[in-house]
C-alpha positions as CSV (number, residue, x, y, z in Angstrom):
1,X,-22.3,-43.9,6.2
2,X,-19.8,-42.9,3.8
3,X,-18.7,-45.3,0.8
4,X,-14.9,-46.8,1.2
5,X,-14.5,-49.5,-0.8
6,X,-16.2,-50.7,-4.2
7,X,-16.8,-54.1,-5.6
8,X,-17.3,-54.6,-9.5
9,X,-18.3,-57.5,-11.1
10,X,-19.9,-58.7,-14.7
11,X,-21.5,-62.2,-15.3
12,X,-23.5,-64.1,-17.7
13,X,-22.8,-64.0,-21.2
14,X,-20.8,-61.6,-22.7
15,X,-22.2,-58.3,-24.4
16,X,-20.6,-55.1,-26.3
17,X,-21.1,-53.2,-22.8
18,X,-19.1,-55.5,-20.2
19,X,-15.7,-53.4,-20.8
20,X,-16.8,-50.2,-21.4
21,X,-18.8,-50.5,-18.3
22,X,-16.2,-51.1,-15.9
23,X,-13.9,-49.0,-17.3
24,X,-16.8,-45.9,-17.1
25,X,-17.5,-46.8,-13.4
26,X,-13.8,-46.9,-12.7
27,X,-13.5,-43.3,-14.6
28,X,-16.5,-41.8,-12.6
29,X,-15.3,-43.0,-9.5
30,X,-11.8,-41.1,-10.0
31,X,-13.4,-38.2,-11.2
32,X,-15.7,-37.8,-8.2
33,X,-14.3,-39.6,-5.6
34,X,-10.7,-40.7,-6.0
35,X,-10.4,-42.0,-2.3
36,X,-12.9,-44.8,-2.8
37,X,-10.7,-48.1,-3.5
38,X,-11.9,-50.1,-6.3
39,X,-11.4,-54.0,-6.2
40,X,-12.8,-56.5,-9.3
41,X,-14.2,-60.0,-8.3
42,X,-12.7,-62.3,-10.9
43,X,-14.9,-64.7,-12.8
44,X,-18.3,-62.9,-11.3
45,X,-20.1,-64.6,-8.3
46,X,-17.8,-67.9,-8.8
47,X,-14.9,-65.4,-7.6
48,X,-17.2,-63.7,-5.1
49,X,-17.9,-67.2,-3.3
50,X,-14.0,-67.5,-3.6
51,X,-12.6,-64.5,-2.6
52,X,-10.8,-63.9,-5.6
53,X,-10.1,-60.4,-7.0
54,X,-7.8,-58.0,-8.1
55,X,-7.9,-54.2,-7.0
56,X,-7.7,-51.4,-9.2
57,X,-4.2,-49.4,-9.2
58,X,-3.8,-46.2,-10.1
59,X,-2.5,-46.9,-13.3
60,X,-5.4,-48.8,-14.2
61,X,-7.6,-45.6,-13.2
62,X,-4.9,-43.8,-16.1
63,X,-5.8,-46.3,-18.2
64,X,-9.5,-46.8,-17.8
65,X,-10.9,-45.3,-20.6
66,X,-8.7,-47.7,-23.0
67,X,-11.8,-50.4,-21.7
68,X,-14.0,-48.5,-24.2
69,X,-12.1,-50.0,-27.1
70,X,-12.7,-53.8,-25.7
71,X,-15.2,-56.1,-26.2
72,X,-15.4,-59.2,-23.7
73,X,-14.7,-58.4,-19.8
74,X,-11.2,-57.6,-18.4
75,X,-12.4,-59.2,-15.3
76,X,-14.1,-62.0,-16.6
77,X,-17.9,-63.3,-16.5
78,X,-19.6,-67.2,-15.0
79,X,-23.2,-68.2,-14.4
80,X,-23.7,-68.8,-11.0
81,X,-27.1,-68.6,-9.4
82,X,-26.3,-67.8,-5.2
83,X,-29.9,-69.5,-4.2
84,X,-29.1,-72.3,-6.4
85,X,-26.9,-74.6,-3.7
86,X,-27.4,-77.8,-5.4
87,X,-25.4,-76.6,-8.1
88,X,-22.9,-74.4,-6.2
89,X,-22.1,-77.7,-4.6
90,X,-21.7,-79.3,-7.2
91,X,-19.5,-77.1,-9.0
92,X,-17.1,-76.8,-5.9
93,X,-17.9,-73.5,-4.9
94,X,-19.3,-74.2,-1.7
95,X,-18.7,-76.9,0.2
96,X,-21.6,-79.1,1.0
97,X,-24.1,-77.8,3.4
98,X,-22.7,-74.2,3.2
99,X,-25.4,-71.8,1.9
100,X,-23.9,-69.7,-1.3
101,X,-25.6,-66.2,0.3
102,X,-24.0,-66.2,3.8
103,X,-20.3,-67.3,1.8
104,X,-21.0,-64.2,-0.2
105,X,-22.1,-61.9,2.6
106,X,-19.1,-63.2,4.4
107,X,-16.2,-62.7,1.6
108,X,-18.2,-59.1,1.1
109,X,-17.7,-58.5,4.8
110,X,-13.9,-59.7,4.8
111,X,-13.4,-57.3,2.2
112,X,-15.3,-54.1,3.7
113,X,-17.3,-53.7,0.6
114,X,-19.7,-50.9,0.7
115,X,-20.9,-50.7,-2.5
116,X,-21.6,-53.8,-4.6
117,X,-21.8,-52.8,-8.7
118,X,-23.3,-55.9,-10.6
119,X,-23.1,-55.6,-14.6
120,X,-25.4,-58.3,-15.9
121,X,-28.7,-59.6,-17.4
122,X,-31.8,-60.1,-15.4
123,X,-30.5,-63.0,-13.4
124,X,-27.1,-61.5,-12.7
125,X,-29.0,-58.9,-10.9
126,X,-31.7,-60.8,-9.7
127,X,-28.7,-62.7,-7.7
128,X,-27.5,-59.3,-6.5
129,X,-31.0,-59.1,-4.8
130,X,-31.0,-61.5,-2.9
131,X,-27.6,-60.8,-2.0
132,X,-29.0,-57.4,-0.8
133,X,-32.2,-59.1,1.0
134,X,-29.9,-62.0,2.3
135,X,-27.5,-59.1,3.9
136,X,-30.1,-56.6,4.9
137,X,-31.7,-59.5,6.8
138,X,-28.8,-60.1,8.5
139,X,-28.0,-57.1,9.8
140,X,-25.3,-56.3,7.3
141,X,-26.3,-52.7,5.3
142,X,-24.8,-53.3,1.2
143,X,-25.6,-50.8,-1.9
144,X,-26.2,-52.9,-4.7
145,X,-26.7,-51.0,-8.3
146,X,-27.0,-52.8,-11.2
147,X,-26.1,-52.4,-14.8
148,X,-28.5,-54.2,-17.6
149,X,-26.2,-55.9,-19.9
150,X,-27.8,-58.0,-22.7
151,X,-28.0,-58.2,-26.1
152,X,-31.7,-59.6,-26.0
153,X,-32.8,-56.5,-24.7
154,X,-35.5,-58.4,-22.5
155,X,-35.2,-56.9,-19.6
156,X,-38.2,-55.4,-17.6
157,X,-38.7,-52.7,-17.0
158,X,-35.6,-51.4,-19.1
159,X,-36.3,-50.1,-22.1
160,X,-32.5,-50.5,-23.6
161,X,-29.7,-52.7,-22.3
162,X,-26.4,-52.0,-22.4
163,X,-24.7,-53.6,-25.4
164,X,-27.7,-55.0,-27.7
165,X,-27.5,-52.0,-29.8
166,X,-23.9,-53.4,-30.9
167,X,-24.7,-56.5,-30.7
168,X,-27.1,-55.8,-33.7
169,X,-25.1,-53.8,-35.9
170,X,-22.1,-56.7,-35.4
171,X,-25.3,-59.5,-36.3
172,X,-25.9,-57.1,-39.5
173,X,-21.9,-57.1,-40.2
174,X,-21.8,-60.9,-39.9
175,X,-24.7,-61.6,-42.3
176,X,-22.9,-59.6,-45.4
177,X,-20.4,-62.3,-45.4
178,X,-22.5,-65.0,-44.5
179,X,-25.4,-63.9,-46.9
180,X,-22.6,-63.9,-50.1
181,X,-22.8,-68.0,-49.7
182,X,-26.1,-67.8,-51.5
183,X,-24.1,-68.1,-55.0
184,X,-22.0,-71.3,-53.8
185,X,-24.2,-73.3,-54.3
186,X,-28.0,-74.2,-56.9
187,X,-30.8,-73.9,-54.5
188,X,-29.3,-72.4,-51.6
189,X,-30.9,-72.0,-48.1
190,X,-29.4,-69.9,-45.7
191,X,-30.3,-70.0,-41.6
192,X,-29.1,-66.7,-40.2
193,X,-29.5,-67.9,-36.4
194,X,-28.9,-64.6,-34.0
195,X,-29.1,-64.8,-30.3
196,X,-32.5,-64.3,-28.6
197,X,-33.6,-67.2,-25.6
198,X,-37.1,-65.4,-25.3
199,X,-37.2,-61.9,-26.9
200,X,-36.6,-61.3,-31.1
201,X,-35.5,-58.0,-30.4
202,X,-32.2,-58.4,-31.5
203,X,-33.6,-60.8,-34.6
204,X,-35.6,-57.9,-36.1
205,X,-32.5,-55.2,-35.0
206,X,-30.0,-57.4,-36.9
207,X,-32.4,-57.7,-39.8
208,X,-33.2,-54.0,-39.9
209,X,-29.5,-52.7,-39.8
210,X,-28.4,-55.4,-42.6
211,X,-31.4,-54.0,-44.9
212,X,-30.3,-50.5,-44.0
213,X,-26.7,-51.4,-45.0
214,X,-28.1,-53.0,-48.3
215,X,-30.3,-49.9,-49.0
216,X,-26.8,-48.2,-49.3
217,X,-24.9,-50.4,-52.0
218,X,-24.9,-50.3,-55.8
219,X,-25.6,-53.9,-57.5
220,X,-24.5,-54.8,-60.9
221,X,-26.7,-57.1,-62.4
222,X,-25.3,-60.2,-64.1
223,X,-26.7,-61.8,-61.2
224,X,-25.5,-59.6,-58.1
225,X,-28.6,-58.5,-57.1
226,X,-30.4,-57.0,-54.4
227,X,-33.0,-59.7,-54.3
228,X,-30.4,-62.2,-53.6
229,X,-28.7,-61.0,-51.1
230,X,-31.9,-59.7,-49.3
231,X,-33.7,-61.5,-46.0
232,X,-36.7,-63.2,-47.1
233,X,-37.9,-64.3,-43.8
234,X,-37.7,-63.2,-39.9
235,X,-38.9,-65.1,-37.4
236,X,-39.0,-64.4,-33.9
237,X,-40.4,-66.5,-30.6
238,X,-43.1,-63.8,-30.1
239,X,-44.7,-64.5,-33.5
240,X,-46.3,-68.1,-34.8
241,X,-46.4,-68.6,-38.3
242,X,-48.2,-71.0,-41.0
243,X,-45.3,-73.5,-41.8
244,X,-47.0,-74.4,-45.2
245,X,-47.8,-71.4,-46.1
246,X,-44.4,-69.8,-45.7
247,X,-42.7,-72.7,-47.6
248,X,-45.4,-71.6,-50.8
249,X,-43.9,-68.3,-50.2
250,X,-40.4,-69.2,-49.1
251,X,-40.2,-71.4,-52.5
252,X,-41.8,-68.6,-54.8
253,X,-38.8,-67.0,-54.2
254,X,-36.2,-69.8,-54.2
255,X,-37.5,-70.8,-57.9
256,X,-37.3,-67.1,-58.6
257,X,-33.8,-66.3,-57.4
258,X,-31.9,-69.7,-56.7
259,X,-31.8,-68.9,-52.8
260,X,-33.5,-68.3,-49.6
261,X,-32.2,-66.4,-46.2
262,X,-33.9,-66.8,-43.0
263,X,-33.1,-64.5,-40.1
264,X,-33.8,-66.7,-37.0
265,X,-34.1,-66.1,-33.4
266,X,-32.6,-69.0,-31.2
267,X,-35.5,-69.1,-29.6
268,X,-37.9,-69.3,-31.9
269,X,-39.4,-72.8,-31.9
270,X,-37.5,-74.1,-28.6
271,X,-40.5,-75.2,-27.0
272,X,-41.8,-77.5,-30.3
273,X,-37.9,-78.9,-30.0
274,X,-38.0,-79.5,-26.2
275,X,-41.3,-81.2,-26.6
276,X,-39.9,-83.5,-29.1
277,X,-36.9,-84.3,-27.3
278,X,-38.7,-85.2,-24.0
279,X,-41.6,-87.2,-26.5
280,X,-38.2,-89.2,-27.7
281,X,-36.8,-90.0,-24.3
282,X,-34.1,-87.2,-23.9
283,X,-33.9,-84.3,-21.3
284,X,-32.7,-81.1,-22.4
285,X,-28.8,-79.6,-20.9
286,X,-29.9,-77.4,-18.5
287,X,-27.8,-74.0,-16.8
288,X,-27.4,-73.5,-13.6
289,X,-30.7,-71.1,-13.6
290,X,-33.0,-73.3,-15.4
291,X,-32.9,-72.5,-19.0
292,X,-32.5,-75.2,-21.5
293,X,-29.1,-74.6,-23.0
294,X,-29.8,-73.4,-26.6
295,X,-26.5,-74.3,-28.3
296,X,-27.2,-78.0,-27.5
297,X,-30.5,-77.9,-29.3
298,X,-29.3,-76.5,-32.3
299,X,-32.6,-74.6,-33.5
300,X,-31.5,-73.6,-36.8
301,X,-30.7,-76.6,-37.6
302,X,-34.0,-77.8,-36.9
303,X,-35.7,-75.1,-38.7
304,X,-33.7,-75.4,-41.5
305,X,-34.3,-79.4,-41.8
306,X,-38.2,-78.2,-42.1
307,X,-37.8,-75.9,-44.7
308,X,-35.4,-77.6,-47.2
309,X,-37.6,-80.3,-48.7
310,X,-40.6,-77.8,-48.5
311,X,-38.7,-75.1,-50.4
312,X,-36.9,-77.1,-52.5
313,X,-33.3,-76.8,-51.4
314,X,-30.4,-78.4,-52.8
315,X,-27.8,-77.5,-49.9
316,X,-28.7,-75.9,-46.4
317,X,-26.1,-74.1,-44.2
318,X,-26.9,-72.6,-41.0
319,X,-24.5,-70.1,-39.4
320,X,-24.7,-68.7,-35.6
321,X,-24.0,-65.0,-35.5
322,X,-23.8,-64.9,-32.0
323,X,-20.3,-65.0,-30.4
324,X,-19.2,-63.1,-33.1
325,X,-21.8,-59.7,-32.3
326,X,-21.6,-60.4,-28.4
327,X,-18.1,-60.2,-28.1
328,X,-17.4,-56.7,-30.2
329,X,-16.4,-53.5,-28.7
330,X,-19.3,-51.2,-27.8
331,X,-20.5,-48.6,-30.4
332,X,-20.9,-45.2,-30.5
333,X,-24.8,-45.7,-30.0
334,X,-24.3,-48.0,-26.9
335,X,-21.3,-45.5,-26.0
336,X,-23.7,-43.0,-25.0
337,X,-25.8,-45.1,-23.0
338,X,-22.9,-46.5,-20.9
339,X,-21.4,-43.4,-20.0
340,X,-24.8,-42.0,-18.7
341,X,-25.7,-44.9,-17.4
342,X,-22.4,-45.5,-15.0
343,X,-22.5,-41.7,-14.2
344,X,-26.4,-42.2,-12.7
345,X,-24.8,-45.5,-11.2
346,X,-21.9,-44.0,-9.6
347,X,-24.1,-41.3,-7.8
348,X,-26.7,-43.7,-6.5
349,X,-23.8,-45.7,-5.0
350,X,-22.7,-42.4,-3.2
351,X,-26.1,-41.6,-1.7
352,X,-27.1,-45.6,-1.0
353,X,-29.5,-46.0,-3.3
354,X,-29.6,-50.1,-4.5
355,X,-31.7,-50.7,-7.9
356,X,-30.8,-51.7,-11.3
357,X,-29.7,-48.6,-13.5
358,X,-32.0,-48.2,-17.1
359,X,-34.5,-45.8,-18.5
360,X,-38.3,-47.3,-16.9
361,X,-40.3,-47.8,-18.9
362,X,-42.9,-47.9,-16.4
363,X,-42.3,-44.2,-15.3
364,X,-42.3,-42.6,-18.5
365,X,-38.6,-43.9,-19.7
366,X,-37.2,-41.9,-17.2
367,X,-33.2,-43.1,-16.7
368,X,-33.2,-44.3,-12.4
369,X,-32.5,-46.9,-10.0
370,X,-35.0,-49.0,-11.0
371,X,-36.5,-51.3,-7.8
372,X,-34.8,-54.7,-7.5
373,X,-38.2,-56.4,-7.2
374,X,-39.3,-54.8,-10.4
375,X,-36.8,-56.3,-12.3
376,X,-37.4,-59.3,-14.5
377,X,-36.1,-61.1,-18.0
378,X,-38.1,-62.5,-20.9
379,X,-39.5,-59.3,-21.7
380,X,-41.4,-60.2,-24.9
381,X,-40.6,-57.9,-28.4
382,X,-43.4,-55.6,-29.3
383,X,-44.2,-56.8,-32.9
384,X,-46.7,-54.2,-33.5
385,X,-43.6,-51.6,-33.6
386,X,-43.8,-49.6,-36.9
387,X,-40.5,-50.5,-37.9
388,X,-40.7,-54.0,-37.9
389,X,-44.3,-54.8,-39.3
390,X,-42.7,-52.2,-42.2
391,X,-40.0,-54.6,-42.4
392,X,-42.3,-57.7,-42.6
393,X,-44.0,-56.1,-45.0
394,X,-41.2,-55.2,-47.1
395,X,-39.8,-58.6,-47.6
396,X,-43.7,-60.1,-48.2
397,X,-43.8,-61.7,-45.0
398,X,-47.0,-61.9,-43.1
399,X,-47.7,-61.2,-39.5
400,X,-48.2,-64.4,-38.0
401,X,-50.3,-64.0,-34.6
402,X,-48.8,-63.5,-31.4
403,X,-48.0,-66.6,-29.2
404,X,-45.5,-64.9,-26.4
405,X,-46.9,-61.8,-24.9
406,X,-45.3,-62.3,-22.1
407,X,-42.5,-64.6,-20.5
């Protein structure tokens, strides 16, 4: 059956991918198949469930490559879980009793979509499976091929998602400002939170690519040193560590050069938090696919109100690097990956073939349409990677054992 009309649509957080994604579909499409019509739902699934979308005119095909230049979405991202009604409900997207899948399949039948292209983390995609099942089921045939978008780079079994590559070199850019505060203040501990629910991928990245860009600089002395501008710590959800015996170490340093920086993951330590918070009566915020929402927890907060007695500090600032690297304009590196990744996407679409586009890891990192029911997030960091137990043992950090092989 040949392919008439295509759908596009991004969701979840943002990621250094989102534009450049659409915009490379958009130009593969033209190339090889300029009769297909194009059409963007708006907002992701929230504008699916409403019929809301724009279509693609040929002046936007002129002008799709300009999307490589963009960070954010040009057609604009939710979270909205289709199987979770209770929530659909309640955020008037269905009416009560209406199931979220069969107003999908309906809208995508009104609009004589062929080929649905989801650009998303594991649980955009996920969605899009059990829009596929929900449609296949009922007798209505829909190509769905997905794009991994996020910066975590926790998604199995793709070994690189779209956008986390950026999102690392941005966390690095952040952190030479950020990292200057060390001589505001006597005593100074910085918290260096970077994104990461589950996975301290992009934790170690950003830490890697700041002490690459520090390797390149010339420091004067006179108290612009390397050593004070360095990371002294990493910590990541798939490693514990010895809280007392860091702060020995953590304050050796502090007495030696008046400051401390801590790269953090975000999730590192949310289960300890969660567990106090429930001991104290309180119930985490919750989205709409289960996961406690991170920004109301505050974990570098938390981490830094541990360390600042322990190491000594006279003031504490924690800074968020997050929105700031999620929301850049893909690099060169991530570039690359896009544009082969929405060529592969573009063909699979033409021949039928549903599956969520990434190199496997599971069949020797070739790049395919990898099986819907493979797919899955939390994909836990590999900490025994050469490049990051060099790191840890560059900065004199020990390897704390592994509590989060798998998620």
């Amino acid at each position: 059956m040949p392919v008439r009309r295509v759908a596009l649509l991004t969701a979840g957080g943002l990621a250094p991918c989102l534009s450049s994604a659409v915009g490379g579909l958009i130009e593969r499409y033209t190339e090889i198949a300029p009769e297909i019509e194009i059409i963007g739902y708006l907002n992701g699934y929230a504008g699916l469930l409403a019929g809301r979308s724009v279509t693609v005119t040929p002046e936007d095909r002129t002008n799709a490559h300009l999307l490589h230049r963009f960070g954010g979405s040009p057609i604009g991202n939710s979270r909205v879980k289709l199987t979770n009604v209770k929530d659909c409900v309640k955020r008037g997207l269905v009416t009560e009793g209406q199931d979220p899948l069969h107003v999908a399949a309906e809208q995508l039948t009104r609009d004589k979509i062929d080929v649905l292209h989801t650009i998303g983390g594991d649980d955009t995609n996920t969605t899009a499976a059990d829009l596929a099942a929900y449609l296949h089921e009922n007798g209505y045939e829909l190509t769905v091929v997905g794009l991994p978008k996020t910066v975590d780079n926790d998604v199995v079994p793709v070994r690189q998602s779209l956008g986390a590559w950026t999102a690392a070199e941005q966390g690095a850019l952040f952190a030479r400002n950020i990292l200057a505060e060390h001589s505001s203040n006597p005593r100074m501990l910085i918290v260096h939170e970077v994104m990461g629910r589950h996975c301290g991928w992009l934790t170690a990245a950003t830490a890697l690519k700041y002490r690459e860009s520090l390797a390149g600089r010339t420091f004067a002395g006179f108290g612009n040193t390397a050593q004070r501008w360095d990371v002294h710590a990493v910590y990541v959800p798939e490693l514990g560590f010895d809280i007392e015996q860091e702060a020995k170490r953590l304050k050796a340093v502090m007495d030696e050069h008046d400051c401390v920086n801590i790269f953090l993951s975000e999730g590192a330590g949310v289960e300890t938090i969660v567990e106090e918070m429930i001991a104290r009566g309180e119930e985490p915020l919750r989205d709409a696919f289960g996961h406690v929402k991170i920004d109301t927890i505050n974990p570098g907060a938390w981490f830094a109100k541990q360390f600042a007695s322990l190491v000594g500090a006279e003031k504490t600032m924690v800074q968020k690097s997050g929105y700031f690297s999620r929301s850049a304009a893909a690099n060169t590196d991530d570039l690359r990956l896009i544009k082969g990744c929405t060529d592969l996407a573009v063909e699979c679409a033409l021949r039928g073939e549903s599956g969520l586009i990434g190199h496997d890891e599971e069949n020797g990192d070739r790049l395919r349409a990898v099986e819907f029911p493979r797919v899955k997030g939390g994909k836990a960091f590999d900490t025994d990677q050469p490049w990051f137990t060099g790191l840890l043992e560059s900065i004199g950090q020990p390897k704390g054992p592994r509590i989060a092989a798998e998620h």
